[in-house]
C-alpha positions as CSV (number, residue, x, y, z in Angstrom):
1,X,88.9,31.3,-112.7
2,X,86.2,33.5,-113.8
3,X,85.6,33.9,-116.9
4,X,83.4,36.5,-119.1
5,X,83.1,35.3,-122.8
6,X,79.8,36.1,-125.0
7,X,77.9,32.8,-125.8
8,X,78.4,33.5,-129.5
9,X,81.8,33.6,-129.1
10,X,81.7,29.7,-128.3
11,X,80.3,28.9,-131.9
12,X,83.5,29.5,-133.0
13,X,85.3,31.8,-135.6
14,X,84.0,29.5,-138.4
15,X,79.8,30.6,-137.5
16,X,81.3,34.5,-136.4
17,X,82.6,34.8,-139.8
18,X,79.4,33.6,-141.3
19,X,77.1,35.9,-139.6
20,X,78.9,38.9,-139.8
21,X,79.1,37.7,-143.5
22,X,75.1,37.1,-143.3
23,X,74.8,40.5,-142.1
24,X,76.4,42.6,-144.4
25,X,74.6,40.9,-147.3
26,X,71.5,42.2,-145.6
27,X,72.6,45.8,-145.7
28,X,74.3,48.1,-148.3
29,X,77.5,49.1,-148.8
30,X,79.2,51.7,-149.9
31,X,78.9,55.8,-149.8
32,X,80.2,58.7,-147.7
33,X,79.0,59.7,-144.4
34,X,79.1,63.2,-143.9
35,X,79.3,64.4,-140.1
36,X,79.5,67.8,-139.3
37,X,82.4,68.8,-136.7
38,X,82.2,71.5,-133.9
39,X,86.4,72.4,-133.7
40,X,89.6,71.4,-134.8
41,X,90.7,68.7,-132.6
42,X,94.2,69.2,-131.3
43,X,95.5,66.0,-132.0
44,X,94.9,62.4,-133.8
45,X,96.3,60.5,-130.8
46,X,93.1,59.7,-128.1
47,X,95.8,58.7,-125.4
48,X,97.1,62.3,-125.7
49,X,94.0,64.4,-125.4
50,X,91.0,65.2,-122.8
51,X,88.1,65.6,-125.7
52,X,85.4,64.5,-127.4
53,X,86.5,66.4,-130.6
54,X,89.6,64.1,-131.0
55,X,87.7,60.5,-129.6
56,X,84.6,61.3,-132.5
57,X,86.4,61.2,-135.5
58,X,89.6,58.9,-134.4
59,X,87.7,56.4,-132.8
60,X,86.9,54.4,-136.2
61,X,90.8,54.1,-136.6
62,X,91.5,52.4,-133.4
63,X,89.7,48.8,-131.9
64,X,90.0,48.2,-128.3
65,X,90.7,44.8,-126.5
66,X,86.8,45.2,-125.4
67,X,84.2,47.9,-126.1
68,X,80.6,48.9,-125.3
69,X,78.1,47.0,-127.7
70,X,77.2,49.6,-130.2
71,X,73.9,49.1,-130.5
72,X,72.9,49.5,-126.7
73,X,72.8,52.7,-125.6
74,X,73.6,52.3,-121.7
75,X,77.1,51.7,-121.2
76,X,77.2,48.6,-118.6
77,X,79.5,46.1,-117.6
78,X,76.9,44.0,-119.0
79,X,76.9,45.5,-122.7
80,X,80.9,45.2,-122.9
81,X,81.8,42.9,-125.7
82,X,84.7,41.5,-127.2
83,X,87.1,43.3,-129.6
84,X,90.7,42.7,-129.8
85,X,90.3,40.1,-127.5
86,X,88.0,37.1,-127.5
87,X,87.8,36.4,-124.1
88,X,88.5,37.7,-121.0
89,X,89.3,35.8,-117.2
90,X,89.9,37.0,-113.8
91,X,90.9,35.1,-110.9
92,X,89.4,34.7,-107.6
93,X,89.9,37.8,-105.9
94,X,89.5,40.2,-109.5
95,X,93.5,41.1,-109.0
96,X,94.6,39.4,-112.2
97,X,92.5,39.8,-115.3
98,X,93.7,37.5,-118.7
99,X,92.8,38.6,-122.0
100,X,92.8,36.2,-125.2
101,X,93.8,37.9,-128.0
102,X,92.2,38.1,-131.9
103,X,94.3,35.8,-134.4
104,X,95.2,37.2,-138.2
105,X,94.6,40.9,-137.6
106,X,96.9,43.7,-139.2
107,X,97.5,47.3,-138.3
108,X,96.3,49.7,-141.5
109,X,100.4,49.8,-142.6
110,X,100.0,45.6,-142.8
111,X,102.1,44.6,-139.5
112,X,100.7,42.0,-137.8
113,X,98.8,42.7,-133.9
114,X,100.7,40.6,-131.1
115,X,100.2,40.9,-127.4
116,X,103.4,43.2,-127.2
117,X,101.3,45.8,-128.8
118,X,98.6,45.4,-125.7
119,X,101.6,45.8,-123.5
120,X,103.2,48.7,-124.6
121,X,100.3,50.5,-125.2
122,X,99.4,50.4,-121.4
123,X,102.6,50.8,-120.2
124,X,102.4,53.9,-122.3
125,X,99.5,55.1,-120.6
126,X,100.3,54.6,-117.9
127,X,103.4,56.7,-118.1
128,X,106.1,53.6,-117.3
129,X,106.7,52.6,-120.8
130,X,109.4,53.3,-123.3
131,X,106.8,54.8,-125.4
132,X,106.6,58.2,-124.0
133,X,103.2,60.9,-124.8
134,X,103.5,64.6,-124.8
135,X,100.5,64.4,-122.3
136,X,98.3,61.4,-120.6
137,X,94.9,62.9,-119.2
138,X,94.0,59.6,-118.1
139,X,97.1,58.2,-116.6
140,X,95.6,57.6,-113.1
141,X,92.7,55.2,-114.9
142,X,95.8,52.2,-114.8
143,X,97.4,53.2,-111.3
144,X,96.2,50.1,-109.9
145,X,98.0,47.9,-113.0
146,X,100.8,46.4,-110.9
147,X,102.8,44.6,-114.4
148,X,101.7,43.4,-117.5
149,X,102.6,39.7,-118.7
150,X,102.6,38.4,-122.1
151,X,102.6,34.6,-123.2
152,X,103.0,33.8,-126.7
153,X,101.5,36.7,-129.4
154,X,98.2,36.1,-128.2
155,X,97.9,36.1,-124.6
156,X,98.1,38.9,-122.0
157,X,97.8,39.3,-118.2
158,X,97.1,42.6,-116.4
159,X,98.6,41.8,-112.8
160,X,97.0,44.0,-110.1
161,X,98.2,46.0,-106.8
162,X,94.1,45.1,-105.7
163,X,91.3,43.9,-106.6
164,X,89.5,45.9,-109.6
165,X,86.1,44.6,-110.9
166,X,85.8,47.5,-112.9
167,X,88.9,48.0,-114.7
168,X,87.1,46.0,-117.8
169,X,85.0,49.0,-117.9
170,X,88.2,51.6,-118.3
171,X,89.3,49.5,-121.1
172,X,85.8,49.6,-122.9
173,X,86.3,53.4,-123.3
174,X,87.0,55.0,-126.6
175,X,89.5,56.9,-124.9
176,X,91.4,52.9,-124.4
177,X,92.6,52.2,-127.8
178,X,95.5,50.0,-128.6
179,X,98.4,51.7,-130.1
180,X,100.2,50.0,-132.3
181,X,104.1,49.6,-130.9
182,X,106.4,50.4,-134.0
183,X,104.7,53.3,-135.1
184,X,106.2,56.7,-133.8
185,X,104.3,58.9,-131.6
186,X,104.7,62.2,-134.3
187,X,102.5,59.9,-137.0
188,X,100.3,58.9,-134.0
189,X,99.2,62.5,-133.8
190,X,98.9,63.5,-137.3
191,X,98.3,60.4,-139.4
192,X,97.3,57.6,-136.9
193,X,97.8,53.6,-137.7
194,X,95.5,52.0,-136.3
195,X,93.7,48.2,-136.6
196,X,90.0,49.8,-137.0
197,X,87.4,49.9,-139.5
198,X,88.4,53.0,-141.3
199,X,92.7,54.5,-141.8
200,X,93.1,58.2,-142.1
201,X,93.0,59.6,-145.5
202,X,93.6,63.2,-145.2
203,X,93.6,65.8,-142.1
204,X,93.8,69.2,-143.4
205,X,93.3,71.4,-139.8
206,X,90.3,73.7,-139.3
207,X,88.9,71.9,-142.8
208,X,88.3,68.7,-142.6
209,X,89.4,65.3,-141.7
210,X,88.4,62.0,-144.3
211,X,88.6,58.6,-143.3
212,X,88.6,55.8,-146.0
213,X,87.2,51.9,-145.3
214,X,90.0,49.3,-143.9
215,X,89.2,47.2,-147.0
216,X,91.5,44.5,-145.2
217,X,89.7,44.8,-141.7
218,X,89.3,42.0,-139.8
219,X,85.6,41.6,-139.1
220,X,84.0,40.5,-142.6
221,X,81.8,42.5,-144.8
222,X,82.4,45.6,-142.4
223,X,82.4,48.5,-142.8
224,X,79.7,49.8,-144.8
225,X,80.5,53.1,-145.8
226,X,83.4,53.4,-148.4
227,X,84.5,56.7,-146.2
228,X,83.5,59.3,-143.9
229,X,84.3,62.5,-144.0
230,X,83.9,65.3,-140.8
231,X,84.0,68.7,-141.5
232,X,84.9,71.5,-139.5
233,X,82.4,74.5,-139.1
234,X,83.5,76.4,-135.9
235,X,79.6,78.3,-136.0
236,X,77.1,76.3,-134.6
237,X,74.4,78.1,-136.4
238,X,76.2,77.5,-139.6
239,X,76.5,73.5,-138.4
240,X,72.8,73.8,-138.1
241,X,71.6,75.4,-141.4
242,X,73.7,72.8,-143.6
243,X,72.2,70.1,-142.1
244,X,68.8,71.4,-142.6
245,X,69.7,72.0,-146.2
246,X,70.8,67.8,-146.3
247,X,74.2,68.7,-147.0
248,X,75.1,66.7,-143.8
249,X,73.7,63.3,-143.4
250,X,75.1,63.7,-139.3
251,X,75.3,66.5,-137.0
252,X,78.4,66.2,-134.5
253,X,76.7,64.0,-131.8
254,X,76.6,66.7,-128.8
255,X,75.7,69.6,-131.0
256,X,71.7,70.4,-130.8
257,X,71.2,71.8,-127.6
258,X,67.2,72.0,-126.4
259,X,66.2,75.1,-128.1
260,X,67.8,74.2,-131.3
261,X,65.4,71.0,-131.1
262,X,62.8,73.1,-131.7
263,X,64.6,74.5,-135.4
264,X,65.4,70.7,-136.0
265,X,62.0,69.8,-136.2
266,X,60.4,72.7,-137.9
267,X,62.2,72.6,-140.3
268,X,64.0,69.4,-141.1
269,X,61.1,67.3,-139.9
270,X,62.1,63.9,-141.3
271,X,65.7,64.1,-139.1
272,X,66.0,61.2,-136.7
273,X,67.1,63.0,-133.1
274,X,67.9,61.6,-129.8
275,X,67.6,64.0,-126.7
276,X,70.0,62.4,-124.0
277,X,72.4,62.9,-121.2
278,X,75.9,63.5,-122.1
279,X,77.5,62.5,-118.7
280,X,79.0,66.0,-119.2
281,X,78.8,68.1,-116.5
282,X,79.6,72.1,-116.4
283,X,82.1,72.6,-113.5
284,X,84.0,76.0,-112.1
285,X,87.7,75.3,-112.2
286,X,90.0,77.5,-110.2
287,X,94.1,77.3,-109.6
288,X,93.9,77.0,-106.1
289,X,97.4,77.7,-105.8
290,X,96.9,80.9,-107.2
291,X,95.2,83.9,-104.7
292,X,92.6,84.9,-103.7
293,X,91.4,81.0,-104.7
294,X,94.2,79.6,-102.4
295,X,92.0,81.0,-99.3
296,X,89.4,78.0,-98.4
297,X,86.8,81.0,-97.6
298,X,87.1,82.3,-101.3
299,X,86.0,78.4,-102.9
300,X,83.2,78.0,-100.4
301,X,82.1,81.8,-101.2
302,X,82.4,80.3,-105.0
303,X,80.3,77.5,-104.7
304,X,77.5,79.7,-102.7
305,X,76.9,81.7,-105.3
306,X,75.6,79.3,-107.9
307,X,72.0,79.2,-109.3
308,X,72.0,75.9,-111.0
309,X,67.8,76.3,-111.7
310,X,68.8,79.3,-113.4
311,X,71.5,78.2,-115.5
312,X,69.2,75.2,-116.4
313,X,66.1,77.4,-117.0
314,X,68.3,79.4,-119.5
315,X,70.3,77.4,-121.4
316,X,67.9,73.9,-121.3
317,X,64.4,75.1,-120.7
318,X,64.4,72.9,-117.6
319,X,65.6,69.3,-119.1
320,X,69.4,69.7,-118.2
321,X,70.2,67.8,-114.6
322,X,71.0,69.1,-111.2
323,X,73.7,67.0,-109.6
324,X,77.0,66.4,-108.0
325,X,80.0,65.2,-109.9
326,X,78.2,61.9,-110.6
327,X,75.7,61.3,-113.9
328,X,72.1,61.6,-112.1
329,X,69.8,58.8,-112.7
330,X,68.0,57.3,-114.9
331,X,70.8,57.6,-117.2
332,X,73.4,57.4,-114.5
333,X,74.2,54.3,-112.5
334,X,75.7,56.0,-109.5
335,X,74.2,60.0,-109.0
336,X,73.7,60.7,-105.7
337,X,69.7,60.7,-104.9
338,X,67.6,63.8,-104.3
339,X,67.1,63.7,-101.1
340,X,70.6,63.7,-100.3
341,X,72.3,66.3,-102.7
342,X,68.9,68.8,-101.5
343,X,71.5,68.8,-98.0
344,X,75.0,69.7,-99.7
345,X,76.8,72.7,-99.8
346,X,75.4,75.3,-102.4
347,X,72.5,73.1,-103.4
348,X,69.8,74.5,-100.9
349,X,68.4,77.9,-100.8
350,X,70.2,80.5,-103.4
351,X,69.3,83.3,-101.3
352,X,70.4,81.9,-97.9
353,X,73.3,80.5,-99.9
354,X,74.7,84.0,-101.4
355,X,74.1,85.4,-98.3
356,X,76.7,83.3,-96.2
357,X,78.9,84.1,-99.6
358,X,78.5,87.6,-99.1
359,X,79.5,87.4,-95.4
360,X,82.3,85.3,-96.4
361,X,84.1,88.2,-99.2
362,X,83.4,90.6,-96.9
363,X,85.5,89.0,-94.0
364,X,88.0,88.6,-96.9
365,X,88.3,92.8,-97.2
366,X,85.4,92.4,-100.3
367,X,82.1,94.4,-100.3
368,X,80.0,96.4,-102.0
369,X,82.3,99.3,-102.7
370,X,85.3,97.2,-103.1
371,X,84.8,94.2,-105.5
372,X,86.9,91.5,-106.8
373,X,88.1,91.9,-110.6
374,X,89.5,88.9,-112.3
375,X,89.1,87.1,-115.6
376,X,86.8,84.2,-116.3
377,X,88.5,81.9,-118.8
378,X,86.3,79.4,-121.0
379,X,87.1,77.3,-124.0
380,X,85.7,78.8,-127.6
381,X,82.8,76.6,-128.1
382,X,79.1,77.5,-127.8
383,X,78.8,74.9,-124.6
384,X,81.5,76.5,-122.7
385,X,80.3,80.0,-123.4
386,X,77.2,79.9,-123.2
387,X,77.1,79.4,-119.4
388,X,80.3,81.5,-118.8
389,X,78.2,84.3,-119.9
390,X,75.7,83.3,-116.9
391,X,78.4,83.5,-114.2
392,X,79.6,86.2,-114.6
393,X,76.4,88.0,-113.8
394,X,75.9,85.5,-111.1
395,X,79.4,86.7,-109.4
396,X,77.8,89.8,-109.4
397,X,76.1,89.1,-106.8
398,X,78.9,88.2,-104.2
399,X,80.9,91.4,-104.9
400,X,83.1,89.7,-107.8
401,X,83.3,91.5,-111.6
402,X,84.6,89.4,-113.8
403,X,86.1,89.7,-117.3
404,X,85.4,86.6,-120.1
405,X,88.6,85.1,-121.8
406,X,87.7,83.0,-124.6
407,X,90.5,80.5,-126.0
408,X,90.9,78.6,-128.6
409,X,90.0,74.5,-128.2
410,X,93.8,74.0,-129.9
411,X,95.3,75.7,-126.5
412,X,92.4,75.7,-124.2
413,X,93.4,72.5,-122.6
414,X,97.1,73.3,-122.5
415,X,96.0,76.2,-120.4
416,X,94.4,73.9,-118.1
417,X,96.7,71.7,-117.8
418,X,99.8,74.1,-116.7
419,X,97.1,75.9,-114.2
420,X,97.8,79.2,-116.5
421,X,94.3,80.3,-115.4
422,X,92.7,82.0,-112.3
423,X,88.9,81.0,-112.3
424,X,87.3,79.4,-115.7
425,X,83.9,77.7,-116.6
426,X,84.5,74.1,-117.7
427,X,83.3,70.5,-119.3
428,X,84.1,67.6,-117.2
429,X,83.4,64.3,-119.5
430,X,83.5,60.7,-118.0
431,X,84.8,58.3,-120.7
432,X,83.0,55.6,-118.7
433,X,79.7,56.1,-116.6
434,X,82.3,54.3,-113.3
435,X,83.9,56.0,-109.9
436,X,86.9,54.6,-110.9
437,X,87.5,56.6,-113.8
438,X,85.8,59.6,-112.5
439,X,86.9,60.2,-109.1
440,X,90.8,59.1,-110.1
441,X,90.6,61.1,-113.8
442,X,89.2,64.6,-111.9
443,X,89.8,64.1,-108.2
444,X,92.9,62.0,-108.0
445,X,95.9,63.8,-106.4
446,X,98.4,64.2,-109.8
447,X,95.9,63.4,-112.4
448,X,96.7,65.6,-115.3
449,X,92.7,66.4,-116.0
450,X,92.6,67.2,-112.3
451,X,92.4,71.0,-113.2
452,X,92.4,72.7,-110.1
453,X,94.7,70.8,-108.3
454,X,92.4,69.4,-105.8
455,X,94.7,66.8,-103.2
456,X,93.0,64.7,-100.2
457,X,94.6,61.9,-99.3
458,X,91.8,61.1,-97.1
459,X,89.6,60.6,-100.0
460,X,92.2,58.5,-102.0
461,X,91.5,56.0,-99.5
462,X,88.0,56.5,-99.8
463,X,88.7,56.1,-103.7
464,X,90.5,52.9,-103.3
465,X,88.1,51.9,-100.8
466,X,85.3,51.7,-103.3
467,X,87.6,50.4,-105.9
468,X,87.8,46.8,-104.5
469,X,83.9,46.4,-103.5
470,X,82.1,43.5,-105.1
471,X,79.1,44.6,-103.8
472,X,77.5,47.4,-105.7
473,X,74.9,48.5,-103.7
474,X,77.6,49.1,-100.9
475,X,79.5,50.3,-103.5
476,X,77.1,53.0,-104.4
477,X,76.6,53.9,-101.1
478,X,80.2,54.6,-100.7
479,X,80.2,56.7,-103.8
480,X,77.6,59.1,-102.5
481,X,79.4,59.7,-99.6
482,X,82.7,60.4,-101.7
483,X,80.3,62.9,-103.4
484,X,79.0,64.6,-100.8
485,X,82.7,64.8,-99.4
486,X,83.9,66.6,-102.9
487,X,81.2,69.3,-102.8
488,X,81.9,70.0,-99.3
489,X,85.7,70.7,-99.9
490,X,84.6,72.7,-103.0
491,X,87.1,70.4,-105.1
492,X,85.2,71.1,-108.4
493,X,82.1,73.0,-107.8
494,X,79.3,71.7,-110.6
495,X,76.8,73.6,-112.2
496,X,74.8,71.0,-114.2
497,X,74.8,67.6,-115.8
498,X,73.8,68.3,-119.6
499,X,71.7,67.3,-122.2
500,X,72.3,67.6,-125.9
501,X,71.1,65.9,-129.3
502,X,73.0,64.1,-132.0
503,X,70.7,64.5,-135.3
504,X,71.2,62.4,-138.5
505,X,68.9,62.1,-141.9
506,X,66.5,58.9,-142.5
507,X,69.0,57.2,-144.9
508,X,71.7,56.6,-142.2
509,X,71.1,52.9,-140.4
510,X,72.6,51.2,-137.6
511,X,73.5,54.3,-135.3
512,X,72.8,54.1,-132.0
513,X,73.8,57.1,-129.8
514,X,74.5,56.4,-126.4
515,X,72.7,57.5,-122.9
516,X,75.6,58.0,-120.1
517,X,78.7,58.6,-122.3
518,X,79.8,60.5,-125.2
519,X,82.9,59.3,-126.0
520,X,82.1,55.3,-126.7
521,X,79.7,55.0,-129.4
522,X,81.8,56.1,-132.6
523,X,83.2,53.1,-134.2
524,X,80.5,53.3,-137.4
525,X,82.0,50.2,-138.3
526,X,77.9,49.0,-138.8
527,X,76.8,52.2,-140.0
528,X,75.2,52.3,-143.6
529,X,73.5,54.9,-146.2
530,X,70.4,54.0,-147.6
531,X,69.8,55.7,-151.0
């Protein structure tokens, strides 16, 4: 068997207990964190939703069976570290993958964690339990979990149709929390139990949402703060001022674009900042079951037209990324390299490019004096808008006038979801920096966040392909084909990989934000205020 357990862990739960102890006497405890939120997020349950504005402020509710080390800011199989589960072993061949699980801990309503919980939770995900959820955006992350065994209350197997050395990964996400099994899925979505640091005090929609410290939490002396509390401010601009003012000691962690960098530090001065890919990428989503998008000649006509230098010049004075559907490096560990993306549809010469689009509407019956009219839909936040306003002028140029529908975050991705769009500007976030979440979650054939419907069973094997590799420079290699592949079929056209700023004031300690994802780093189980 191999087996991954952290050295420390081998000291036993005697010497854990004592440092964590040793640890929070160093720091102090107490206070409110105050963290400004962008939206109201549509749910409390992260297995049920596709955003960052439900995994931010839930995520200190839940624990996972392993998670990202919180203070290391590049997510890495490497920096994964045990949570609900001590120790972790595959066999041979990576198709069976055993978990020990965490002794004496409680869910916030006082029932105890056992490996059924671990079970069901999957299953759930997965869409095969008994546990059924309204929605499951990432359903396609545990395709390849063939069954799920438990021994005992404190012992679980994931059995595998293949090997799977990433899968770990997947379940390091904040979007893989375990769900207890007894509570309802109607409490999971408005008042969620979870085993975390923090339990849900109050959620009063488009107000505010307080969570209150786990004062029976199984890690000793954590957390810190006594609560935190998130409030919802749906302008930016307003966001911004009150944390100039101090009012805020956090501002939502993918608020401060570039240009408002330049406010931060003019005026709040002492604010800690950290500039840093989002491993969010802006995307054109289309129902390609819908015409004119079911026409082939009308997505490659789509993906001509784009001016990615332009959008970036615009909205990021230059630092946001060009790439395919893969994080670019540094921060990413599998963007395709320069050299080869410069040779992909759309990503060489604008001119040339709109030129072929041009020729392409007009063998479609589209020209100068008879242009396409359709809405462009975007979700109601300043990212989303922002470079919605941009394409529209850019279809412009290839004979298409389009009319901006803005909707609300609360039934934005409902929309999506049901394909009750044409043509929309989109955010495509990877919960883990990994082809196997990204190409299954937003490429797989069935995947719920697969928004335009995109089917290829030729790269499914490709997918699976890559799945099983041990070797990850082969690996890699693989995946840049598989990207080159998706911008050549126009599955998702993408615009730019994006760059943003969480800020927070000098008395907040122990944050680290994180370099390739935005949806892992919000447990705040080590955060404290010094004042």
């Amino acid at each position: 068997m191999h087996r991954r357990t952290k050295p420390w862990l081998a000291i036993g739960g005697l010497a854990l207990a004592a440092t964590l102890s040793s640890a929070a006497f160093a720091q102090k405890s107490g206070g409110t964190l105050k963290i400004l939120h962008m939206d109201n997020p549509p749910t409390a349950s992260i297995h049920e939703t596709g955003t960052v504005s439900t995994v931010v402020p839930y995520m200190a509710v839940y624990n996972n069976l392993v998670m990202y080390d919180q203070h290391v800011a590049k997510n890495t199989i490497d920096s994964i570290v045990p949570d609900l589960a001590t120790s972790w072993s595959w066999n041979e061949d990576k198709s069976k993958l055993t978990f020990q699980l965490r002794q004496g801990v409680k869910w916030h309503d006082g029932q105890p964690f056992i490996a059924k919980d671990v079970k069901c939770t999957f299953e759930m995900a997965k869409g095969v339990g008994d546990i059924k959820l309204r929605a499951s955006p990432r359903d396609l992350w545990w395709n390849n979990i063939d069954s799920i065994e438990t021994k005992g209350d404190h012992e679980v197997t994931f059995n595998l149709k293949r090997p799977q050395p990433a899968l770990i990964a997947l379940m390091a996400s904040g979007y893989a929390p375990i769900y207890s099994c007894h509570v309802p899925q109607n409490v999971m979505r408005t008042k969620p139990i979870g085993t975390g640091p923090f339990k849900v005090d109050v959620i009063n929609p488009n107000q505010n949402i307080r969570l209150v410290k786990n004062k029976d939490y199984w890690k000793p002396g954590r957390p810190y703060v006594d609560a935190i509390e998130y409030t919802i401010m749906p302008s930016r601009s307003t966001r911004l001022l009150a944390f100039i003012a101090g009012d805020f000691d956090m501002t939502f962690p993918t608020d401060i674009t570039v240009p408002l960098m330049k406010d931060i530090r003019e005026k709040a001065p002492q604010a800690h900042c950290t500039m840093r890919s989002t491993n969010v990428h802006t995307n054109v989503i289309y129902n390609r079951e819908a015409p004119p998008f079911d026409k082939p000649e009308m997505r490659r006509a789509l993906a001509l037209s784009i001016d990615r230098k332009a959008f970036i010049d615009i909205l990021s004075e230059g630092q946001n990324l060009i790439g395919a559907t893969m994080l670019p490096s540094p921060d990413g560990l599998w963007g395709m390299p320069e050299e080869d993306l410069a040779k992909v549809i759309g990503y060489g010469d604008v001119a040339k490019n709109r030129e072929e689009a041009r020729a392409l509407m007009r063998k479609l019956g589209y020209g100068p004096d008879k242009r396409l009219k359709i809405k462009l839909s975007t979700r109601d936040i300043p990212t989303f808008r922002d470079p919605a306003v941009i394409f529209l002028d850019q279809l412009k140029e290839i004979y298409i006038d389009a009319e901006l529908e803005i909707i609300e975050t609360a039934v934005y991705y409902s929309r999506v979801f049901k394909k009750d769009y044409l043509i929309g500007i989109n955010q495509s976030g990877s919960g883990v920096d990994d082809p196997d979440q990204h190409l299954y979650e937003h490429y797989g054939c069935g995947s719920l966040r697969n928004y335009t419907a995109y089917c290829n069973p030729e790269m499914e094997r490709l997918f699976e392909k890559q799945m099983v590799m041990s070797d990850q420079e082969a690996r890699k290699k693989l995946v840049w084909e598989i990207d080159r592949l998706l911008q050549e079929d126009v599955a998702r056209p993408v615009i730019f990989h994006g760059k943003a700023a969480g800020c927070w004031q000098p008395h907040v300690k122990g944050l680290t934000i994180m370099v390739n994802s935005i949806y892992n780093g919000w447990r705040f189980e080590d955060i404290w205020i010094d004042k």
